[in-house]
C-alpha positions as CSV (number, residue, x, y, z in Angstrom):
1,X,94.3,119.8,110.1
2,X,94.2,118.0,113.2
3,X,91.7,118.0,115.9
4,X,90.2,115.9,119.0
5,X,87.9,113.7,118.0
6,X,86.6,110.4,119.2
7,X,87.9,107.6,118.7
8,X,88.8,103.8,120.3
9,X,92.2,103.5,121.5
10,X,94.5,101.1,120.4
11,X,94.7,98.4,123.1
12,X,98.6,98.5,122.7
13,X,98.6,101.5,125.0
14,X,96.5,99.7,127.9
15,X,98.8,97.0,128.4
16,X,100.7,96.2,131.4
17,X,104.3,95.6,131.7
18,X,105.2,91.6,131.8
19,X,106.0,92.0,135.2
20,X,102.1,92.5,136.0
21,X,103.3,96.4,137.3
22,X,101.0,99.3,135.9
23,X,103.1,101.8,134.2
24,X,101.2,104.3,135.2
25,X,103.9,107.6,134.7
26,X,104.3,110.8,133.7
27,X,105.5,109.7,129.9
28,X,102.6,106.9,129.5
29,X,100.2,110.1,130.7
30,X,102.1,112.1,127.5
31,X,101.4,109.1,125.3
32,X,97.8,109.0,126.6
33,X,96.9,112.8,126.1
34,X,98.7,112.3,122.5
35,X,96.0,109.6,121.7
36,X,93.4,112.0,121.6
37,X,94.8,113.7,118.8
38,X,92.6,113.0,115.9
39,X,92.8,113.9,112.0
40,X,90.3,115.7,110.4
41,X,87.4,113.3,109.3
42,X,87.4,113.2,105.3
43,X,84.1,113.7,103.7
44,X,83.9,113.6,100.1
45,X,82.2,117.1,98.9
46,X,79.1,116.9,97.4
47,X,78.5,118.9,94.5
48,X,75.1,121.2,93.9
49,X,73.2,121.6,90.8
50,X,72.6,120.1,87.2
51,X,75.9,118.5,86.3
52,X,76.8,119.2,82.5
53,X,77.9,116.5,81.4
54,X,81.1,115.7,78.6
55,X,80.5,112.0,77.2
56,X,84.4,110.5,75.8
57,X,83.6,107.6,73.8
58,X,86.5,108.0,71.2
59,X,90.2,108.7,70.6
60,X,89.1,112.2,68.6
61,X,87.0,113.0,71.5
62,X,89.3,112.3,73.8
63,X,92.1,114.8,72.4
64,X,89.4,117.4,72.4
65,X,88.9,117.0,76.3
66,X,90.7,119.6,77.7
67,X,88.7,122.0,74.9
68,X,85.8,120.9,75.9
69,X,86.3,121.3,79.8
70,X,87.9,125.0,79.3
71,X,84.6,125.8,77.0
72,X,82.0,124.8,79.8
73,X,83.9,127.2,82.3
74,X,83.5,130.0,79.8
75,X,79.7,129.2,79.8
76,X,80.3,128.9,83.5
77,X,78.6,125.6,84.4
78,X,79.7,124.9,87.5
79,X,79.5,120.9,88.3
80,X,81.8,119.1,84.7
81,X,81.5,115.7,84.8
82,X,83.7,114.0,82.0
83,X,82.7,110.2,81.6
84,X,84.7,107.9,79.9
85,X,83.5,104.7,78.0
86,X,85.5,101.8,78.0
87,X,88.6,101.8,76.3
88,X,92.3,102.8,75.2
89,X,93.4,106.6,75.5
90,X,96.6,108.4,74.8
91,X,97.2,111.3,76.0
92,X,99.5,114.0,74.9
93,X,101.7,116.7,76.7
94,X,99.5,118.6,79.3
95,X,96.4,116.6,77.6
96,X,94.3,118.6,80.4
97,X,96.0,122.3,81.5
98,X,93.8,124.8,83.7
99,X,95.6,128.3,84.8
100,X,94.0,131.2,86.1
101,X,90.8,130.0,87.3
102,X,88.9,132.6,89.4
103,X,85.5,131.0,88.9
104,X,84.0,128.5,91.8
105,X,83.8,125.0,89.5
106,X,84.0,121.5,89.6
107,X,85.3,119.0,87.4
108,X,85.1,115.3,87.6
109,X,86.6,113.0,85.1
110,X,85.2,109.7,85.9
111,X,86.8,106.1,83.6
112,X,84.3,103.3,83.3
113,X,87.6,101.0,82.6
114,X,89.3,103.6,81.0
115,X,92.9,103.1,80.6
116,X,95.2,106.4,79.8
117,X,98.4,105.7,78.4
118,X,101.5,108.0,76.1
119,X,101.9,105.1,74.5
120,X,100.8,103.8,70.9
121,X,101.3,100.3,71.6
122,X,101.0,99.4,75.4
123,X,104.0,96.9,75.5
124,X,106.0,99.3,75.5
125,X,105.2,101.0,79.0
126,X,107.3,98.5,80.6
127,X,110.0,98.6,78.9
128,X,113.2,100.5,80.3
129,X,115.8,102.3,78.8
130,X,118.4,101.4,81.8
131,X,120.1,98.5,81.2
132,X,120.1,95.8,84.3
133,X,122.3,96.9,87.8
134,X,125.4,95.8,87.4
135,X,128.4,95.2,89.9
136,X,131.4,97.0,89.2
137,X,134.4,94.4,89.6
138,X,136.2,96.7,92.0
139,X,135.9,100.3,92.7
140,X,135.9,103.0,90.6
141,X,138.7,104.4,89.4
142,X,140.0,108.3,88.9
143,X,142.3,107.7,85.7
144,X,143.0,111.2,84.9
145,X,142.2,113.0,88.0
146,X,142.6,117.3,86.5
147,X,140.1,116.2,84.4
148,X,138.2,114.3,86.2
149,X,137.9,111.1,84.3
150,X,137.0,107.8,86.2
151,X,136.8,104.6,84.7
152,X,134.5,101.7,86.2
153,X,136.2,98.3,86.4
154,X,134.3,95.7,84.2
155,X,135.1,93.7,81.5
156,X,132.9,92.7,78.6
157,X,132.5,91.2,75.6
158,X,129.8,94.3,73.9
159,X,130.5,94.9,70.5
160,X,131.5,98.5,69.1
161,X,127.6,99.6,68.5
162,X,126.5,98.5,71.4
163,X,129.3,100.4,73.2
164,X,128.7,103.3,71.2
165,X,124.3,103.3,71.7
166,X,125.2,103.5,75.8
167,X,125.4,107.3,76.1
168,X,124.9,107.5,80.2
169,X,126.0,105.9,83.1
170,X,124.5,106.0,86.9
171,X,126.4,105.3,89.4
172,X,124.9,104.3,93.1
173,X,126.2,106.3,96.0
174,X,125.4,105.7,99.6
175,X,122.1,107.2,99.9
176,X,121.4,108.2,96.1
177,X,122.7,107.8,92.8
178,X,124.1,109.9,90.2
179,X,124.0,109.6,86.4
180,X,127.0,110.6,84.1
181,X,127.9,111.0,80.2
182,X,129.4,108.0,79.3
183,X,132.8,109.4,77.7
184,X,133.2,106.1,76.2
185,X,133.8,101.8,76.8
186,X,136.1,99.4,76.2
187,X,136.9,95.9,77.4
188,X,138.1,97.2,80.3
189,X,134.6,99.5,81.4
190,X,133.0,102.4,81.3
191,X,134.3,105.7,81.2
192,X,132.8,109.1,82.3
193,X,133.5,112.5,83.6
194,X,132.6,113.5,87.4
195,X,132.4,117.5,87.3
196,X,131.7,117.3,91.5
197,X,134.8,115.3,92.1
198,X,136.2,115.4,95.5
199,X,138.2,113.3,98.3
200,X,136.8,112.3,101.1
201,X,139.1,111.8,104.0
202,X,137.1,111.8,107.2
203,X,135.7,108.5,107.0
204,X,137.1,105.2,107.6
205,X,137.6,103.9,104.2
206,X,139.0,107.1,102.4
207,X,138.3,107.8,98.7
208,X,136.5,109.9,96.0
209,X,132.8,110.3,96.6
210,X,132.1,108.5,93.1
211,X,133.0,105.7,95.4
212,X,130.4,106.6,98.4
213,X,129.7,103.0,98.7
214,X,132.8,102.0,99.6
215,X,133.6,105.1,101.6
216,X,130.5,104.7,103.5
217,X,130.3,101.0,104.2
218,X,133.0,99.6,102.0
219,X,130.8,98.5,99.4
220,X,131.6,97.5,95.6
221,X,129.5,100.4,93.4
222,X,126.4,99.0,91.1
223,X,125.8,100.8,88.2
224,X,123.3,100.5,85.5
225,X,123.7,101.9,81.3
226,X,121.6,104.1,79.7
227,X,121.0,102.7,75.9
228,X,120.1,104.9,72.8
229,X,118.7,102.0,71.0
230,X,115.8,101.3,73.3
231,X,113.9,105.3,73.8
232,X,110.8,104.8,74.5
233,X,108.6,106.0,71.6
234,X,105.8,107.4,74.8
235,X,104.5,111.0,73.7
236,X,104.0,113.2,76.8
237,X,104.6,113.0,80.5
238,X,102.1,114.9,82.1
239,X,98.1,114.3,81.7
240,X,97.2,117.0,83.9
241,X,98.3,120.5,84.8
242,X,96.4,122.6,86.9
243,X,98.4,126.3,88.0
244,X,97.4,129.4,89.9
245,X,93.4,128.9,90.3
246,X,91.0,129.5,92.7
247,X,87.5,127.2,94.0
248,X,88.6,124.4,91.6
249,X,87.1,121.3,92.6
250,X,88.6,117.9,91.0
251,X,87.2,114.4,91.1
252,X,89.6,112.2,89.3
253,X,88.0,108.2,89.7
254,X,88.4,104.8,88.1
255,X,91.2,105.0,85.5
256,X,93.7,102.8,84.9
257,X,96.8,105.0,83.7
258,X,99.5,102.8,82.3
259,X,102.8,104.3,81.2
260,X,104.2,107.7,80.5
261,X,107.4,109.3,79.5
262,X,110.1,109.9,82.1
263,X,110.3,113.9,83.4
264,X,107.1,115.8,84.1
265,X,104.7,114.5,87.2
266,X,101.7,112.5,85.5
267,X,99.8,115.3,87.9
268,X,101.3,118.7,88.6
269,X,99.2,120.8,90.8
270,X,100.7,124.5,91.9
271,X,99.1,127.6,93.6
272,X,95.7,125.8,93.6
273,X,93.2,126.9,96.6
274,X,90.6,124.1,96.2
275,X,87.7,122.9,98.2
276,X,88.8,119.5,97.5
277,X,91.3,117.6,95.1
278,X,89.9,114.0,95.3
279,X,91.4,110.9,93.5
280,X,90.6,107.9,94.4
281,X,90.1,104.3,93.1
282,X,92.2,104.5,90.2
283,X,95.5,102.5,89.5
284,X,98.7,103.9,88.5
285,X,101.0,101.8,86.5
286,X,105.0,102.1,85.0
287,X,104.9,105.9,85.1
288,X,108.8,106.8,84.7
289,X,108.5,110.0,86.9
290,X,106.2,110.9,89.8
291,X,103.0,110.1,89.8
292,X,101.7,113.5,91.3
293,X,103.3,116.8,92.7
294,X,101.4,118.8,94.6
295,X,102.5,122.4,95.9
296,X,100.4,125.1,97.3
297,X,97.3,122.6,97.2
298,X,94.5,122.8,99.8
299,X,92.3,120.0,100.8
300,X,93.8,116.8,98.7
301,X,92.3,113.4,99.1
302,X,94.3,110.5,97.7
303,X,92.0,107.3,98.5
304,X,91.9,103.3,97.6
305,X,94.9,103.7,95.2
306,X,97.1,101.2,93.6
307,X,100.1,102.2,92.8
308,X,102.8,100.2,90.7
309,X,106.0,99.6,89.0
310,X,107.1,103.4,89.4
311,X,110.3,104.2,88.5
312,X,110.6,107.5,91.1
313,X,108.3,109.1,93.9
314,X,104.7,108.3,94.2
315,X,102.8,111.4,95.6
316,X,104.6,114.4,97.0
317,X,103.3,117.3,98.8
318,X,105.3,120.1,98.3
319,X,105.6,124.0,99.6
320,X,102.3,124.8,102.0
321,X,100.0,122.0,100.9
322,X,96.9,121.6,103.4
323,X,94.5,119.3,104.7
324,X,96.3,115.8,102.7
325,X,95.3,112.3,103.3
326,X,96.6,109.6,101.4
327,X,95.0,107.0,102.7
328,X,94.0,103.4,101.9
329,X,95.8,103.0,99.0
330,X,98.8,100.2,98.1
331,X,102.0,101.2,96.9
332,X,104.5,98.4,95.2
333,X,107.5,98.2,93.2
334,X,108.1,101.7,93.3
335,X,111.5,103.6,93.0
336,X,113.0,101.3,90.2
337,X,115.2,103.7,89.1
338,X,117.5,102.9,91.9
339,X,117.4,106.7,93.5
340,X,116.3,108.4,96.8
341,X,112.4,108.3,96.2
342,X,109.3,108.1,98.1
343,X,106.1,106.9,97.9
344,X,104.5,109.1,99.9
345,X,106.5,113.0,100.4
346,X,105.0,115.8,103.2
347,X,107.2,118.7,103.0
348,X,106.1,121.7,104.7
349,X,102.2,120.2,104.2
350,X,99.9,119.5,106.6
351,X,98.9,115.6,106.4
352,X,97.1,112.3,107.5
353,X,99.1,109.0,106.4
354,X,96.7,105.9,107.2
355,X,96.2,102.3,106.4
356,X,98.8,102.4,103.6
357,X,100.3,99.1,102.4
358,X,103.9,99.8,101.1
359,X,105.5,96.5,99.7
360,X,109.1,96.8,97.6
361,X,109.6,100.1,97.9
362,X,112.7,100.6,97.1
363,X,114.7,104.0,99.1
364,X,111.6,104.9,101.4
365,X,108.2,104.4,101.9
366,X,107.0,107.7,103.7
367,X,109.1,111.0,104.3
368,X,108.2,113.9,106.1
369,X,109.4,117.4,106.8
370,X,112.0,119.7,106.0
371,X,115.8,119.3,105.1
372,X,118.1,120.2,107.6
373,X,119.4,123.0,105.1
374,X,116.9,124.6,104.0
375,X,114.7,127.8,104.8
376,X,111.6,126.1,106.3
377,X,108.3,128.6,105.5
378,X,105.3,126.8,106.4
379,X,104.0,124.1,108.8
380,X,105.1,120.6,108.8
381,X,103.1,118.5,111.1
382,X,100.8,115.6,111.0
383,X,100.0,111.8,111.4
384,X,100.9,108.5,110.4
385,X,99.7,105.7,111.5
386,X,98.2,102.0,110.9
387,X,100.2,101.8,107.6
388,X,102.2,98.1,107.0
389,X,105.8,98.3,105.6
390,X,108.0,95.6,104.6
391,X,110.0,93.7,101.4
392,X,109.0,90.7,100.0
393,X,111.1,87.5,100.3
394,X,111.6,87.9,96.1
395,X,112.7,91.5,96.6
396,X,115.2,90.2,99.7
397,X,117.0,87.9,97.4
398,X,117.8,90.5,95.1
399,X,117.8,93.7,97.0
400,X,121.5,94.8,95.7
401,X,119.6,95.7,92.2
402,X,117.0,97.5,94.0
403,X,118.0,99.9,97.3
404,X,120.1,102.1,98.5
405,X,122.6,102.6,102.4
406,X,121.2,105.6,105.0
407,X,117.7,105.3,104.5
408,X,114.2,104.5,106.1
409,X,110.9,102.8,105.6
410,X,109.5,106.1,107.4
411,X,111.9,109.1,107.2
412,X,112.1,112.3,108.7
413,X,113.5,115.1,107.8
414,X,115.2,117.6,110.7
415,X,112.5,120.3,110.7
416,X,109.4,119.3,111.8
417,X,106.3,121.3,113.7
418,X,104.8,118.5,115.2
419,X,104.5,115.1,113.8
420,X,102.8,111.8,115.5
421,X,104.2,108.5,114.2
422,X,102.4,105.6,116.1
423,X,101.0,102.3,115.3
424,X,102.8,101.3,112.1
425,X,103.8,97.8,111.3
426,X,107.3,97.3,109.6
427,X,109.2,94.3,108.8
428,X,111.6,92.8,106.6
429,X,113.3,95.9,105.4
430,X,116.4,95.1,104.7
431,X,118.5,97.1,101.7
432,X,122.1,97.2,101.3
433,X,123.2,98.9,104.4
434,X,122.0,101.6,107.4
435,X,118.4,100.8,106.5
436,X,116.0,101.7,109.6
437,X,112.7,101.1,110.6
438,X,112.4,105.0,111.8
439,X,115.0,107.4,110.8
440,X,115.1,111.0,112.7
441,X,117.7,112.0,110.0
442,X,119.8,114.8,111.0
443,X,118.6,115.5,114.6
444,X,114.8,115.7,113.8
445,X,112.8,117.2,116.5
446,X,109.2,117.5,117.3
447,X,108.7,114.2,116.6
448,X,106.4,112.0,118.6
449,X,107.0,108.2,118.0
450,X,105.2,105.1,120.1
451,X,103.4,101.9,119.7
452,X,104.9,100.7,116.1
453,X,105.7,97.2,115.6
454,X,109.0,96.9,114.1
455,X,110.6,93.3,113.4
456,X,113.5,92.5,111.3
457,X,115.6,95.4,109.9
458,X,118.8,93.8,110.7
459,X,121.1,96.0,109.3
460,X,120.4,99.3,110.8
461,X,118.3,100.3,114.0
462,X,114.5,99.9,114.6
463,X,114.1,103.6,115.5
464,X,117.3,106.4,114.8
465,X,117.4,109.8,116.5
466,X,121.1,110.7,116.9
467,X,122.1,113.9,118.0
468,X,123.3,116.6,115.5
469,X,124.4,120.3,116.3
470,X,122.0,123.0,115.7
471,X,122.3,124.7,112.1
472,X,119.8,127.6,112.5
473,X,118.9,130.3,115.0
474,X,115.8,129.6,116.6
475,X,115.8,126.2,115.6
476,X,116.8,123.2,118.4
477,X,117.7,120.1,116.6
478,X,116.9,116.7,119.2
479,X,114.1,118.9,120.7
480,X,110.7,117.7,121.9
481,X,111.1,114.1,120.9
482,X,108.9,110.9,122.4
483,X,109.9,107.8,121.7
484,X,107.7,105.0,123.7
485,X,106.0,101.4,123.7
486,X,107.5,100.1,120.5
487,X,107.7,96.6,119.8
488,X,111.2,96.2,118.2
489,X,113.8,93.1,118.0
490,X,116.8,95.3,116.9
491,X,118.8,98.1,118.5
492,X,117.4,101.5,119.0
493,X,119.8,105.3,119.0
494,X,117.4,108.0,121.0
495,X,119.3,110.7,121.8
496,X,118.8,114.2,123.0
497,X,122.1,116.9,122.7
498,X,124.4,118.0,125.0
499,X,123.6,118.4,128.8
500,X,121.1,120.7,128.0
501,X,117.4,119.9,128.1
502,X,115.7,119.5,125.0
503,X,113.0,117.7,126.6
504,X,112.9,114.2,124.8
505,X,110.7,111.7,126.6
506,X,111.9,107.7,126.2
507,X,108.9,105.4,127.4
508,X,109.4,101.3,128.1
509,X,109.9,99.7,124.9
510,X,108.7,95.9,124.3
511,X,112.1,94.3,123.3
512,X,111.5,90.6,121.2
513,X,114.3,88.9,122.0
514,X,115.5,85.7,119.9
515,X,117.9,82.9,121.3
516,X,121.7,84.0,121.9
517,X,120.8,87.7,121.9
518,X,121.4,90.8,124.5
519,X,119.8,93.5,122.5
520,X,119.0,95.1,125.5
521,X,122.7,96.3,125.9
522,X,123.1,97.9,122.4
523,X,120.6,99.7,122.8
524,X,122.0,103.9,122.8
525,X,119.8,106.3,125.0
526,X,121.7,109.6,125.5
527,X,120.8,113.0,127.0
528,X,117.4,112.4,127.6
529,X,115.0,114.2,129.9
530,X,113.2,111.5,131.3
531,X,113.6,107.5,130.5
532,X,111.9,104.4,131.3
533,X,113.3,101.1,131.8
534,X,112.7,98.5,128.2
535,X,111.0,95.5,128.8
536,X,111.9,91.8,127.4
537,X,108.6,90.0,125.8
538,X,107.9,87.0,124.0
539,X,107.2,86.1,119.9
540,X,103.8,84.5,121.1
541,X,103.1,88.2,122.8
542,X,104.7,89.8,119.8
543,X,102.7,87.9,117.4
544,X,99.1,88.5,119.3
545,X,99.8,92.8,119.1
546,X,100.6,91.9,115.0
547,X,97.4,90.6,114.5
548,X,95.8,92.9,116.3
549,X,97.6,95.9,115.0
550,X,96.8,94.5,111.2
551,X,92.9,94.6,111.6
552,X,93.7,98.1,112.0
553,X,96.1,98.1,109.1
554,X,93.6,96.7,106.6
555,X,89.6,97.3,108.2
């Protein structure tokens, strides 16, 4: 998906050192020839002949949609445009489900205002079953440890019913969170079974891994209750289902959905080869799953989105997806139920990530690539850049009820083909512990990182690469890394492995420095092929390359 195209440099790149000394090198020439790497330019397909068009002006109309839409393929018409008049909607399980399309088509379903909702009365889309996080009073205890029984330190004052409606328990732990039966409660706390209990003795604050927090970082669990009494009466999770089809075409513009059932994607595409899956301009709102899942899915445009108050991932890319851009749209309040989503996923796609805004996002904003673990079978490689990352000062306050430890506003996963990570703004991203700016989890590699802007993430390092050992055949770990030119005012870990060359490139970064600090000397570069010296710059010079950097962020 990517090609050499032209395009007007960011003046970042241009700039000389404070010192007035070009730095004219062998890694700035790297950074240079990686500039010219361009996506592919999106055009929005145009589609020929008469359009036969299916007009939704009613709830009984609307239920016969997907009816209608299979019907016209039969008659093979091939440009369906669906238009929707103003109004309520509620959809029902798979209220649209294509499989086994072999005919060239293209459907549009087009809201003038349209809302779509599972819900009968709309008040109830924000309502959550969870109760509010809650600290535990110390850690969790193992009470009957053959059979696995823990106990949760917290006295309260809930009456028998009220004990008896909370039927489920989850449990935060480090980097994700777990949910349990609840055995039962008393004044005391909640009980539950861990079938995957185990010890954990390696780290510096021993203990069982219900207790990850404290293990990890010596942290007090959180913990939130699941309650019978308030199930959302929602009908369906997923609008649309499209599996195993050929030359489908989908335009899906200017609807507001609002609320679904937790489990099923809102949009599950698999084994789709399409010209082009576009949806743009419409706003996605307190959907208790993911908003989209996409695998095996050629040519997807996701454009001028809003996205909000989503309880897991956004949009994920999943299993050879081609030729996705998710661009221009605004993600916030996502990941409320307190585990390790995304807003944006890329695994083993091809992909363009531009001019995002992620605000409140909860675990992560962007990941990309492929686990450590797992088989990788298809190319993961792309861009992102010009996107703006950060927490809001209400989210701060708060941000034990709403993230997670060992996480990052971008993260990548260890297996990468070739991925270019430059001009993104993050700040203020602070969560509850070993929360970076850029991680390189697990001893990414091929990973090309410069000219970011990354203030304030106090409480873990602007950029993290650390060295891990090789876990396949064939497959380096800390290999073919660039790290250059990044405005930071925290630490940085860029590491290569061993005394082997793995040829990872570290260019002059722009270091803020604040009153009272040495940054410069915690800074970790290990094992690297070639390393330039960082630089110590001002907040008026800082603040100049922001401003600069946002007209990018949000032309």
């Amino acid at each position: 998906m990517i090609y050499k195209l032209p395009f007007i440099v960011l003046l970042l790149l241009s700039f000389q050192f404070c010192d007035g000394q070009n730095n004219d090198t062998y890694i700035r020439q790297v950074v240079d020839s990686l500039d010219q790497i361009k996506p592919q330019q999106f055009k929005e397909l145009k589609t020929g002949g008469a359009a036969y068009v299916i007009r939704i002006k009613n709830q009984q109309e609307f239920d016969a949609i997907n009816k209608k839409i299979v019907n016209a393929i039969k008659k093979e018409h091939k440009n369906i445009v669906v238009k929707l008049e103003q109004g309520v909607y509620i959809f029902k399980e798979n209220h649209i489900r294509l499989e086994n399309i072999e005919k060239k088509v293209a459907i549009s379903i087009i809201g003038e205002k349209a809302i779509f909702t599972s819900y009968v009365d709309l008040e109830d889309a924000e309502k959550s079953v969870w109760s509010d996080i809650k600290q535990a009073e110390e850690i969790i205890q193992v009470v009957d440890k053959d059979n696995k029984r823990c106990m949760i330190p917290f006295q309260n004052q809930w009456g028998t019913d009220e004990r008896k409606a909370m039927s489920k328990v989850q449990v935060t732990q480090s980097y994700r969170s777990q949910i349990y039966d609840v055995d039962y409660i008393d004044s005391q706390g909640v009980f539950f079974v861990a079938p995957e209990l185990v010890w954990l003795s390696r780290f510096q604050n021993q203990g069982y891994n219900v207790n990850l927090d404290y293990v990890f970082r010596g942290a007090i669990p959180r913990f939130r209750l699941y309650d019978e009494r308030k199930k959302h009466p929602a009908l369906a999770s997923c609008f649309l289902r499209i599996n195993n089809s050929k030359g489908v075409t989908l335009n899906i513009s200017g609807i507001h959905f609002y609320g679904n059932k937790a489990g099923a994607p809102l949009f599950s595409m698999k084994d789709v080869e399409s010209d082009q899956v576009y949806v743009h301009n419409c706003t996605f709102e307190w959907i208790h799953g993911a908003v989209g899942v996409f695998a095996n899915v050629k040519n997807v445009t996701f454009d001028y989105n809003i996205v909000k108050n989503i309880d897991e991932h956004g949009v994920r890319f999943m299993n050879n997806c081609e030729n996705v851009h998710v661009t221009n749209n605004k993600f916030d309040n996502c990941g409320l139920a307190l585990g390790q989503s995304f807003c944006v996923t890329c695994w083993e796609s091809t992909y363009y990530v531009a001019k995002n805004e992620f605000c409140d996002f909860g675990y992560a904003a962007i990941g990309v690539g492929v686990w450590l673990n797992d088989n990788k079978q298809f190319a993961s490689k792309g861009i992102v850049e010009y996107n703006e990352m950060y927490y809001t000062s209400a989210y701060l306050s708060e941000n034990w009820k709403h993230t997670l430890m060992d996480s990052g506003a971008i993260y990548t996963w260890t297996q990468n083909d070739e991925v270019i990570i430059r001009y993104n703004y993050i700040h203020d991203y602070v969560g509850m512990a070993d929360n970076r700016g850029v991680f390189c989890d697990d001893g990414a590699c091929n990973l090309k990182i410069y000219g970011n802007i990354i203030l304030n993430t106090p409480n873990g390092y602007s950029i993290d690469s650390r060295k891990v050992k090789d876990q396949h055949e064939g497959f380096t770990n800390n290999a073919n890394n660039v790290m250059a030119y990044n405005i930071v005012d925290n630490s940085i870990c860029f590491m290569g492995y061993g005394d082997e060359e793995r040829h990872c490139l570290k260019g002059g970064n722009y270091i803020l420095q604040y009153d009272n600090q040495n940054i410069k000397k915690q800074m970790m570069y290990v094992d690297l092929e070639k390393s330039e010296e960082d630089v110590i710059v001002s907040k008026k010079w800082v603040k100049r390359r922001i401003n600069r950097l946002l007209k990018q962020v949000r032309r």
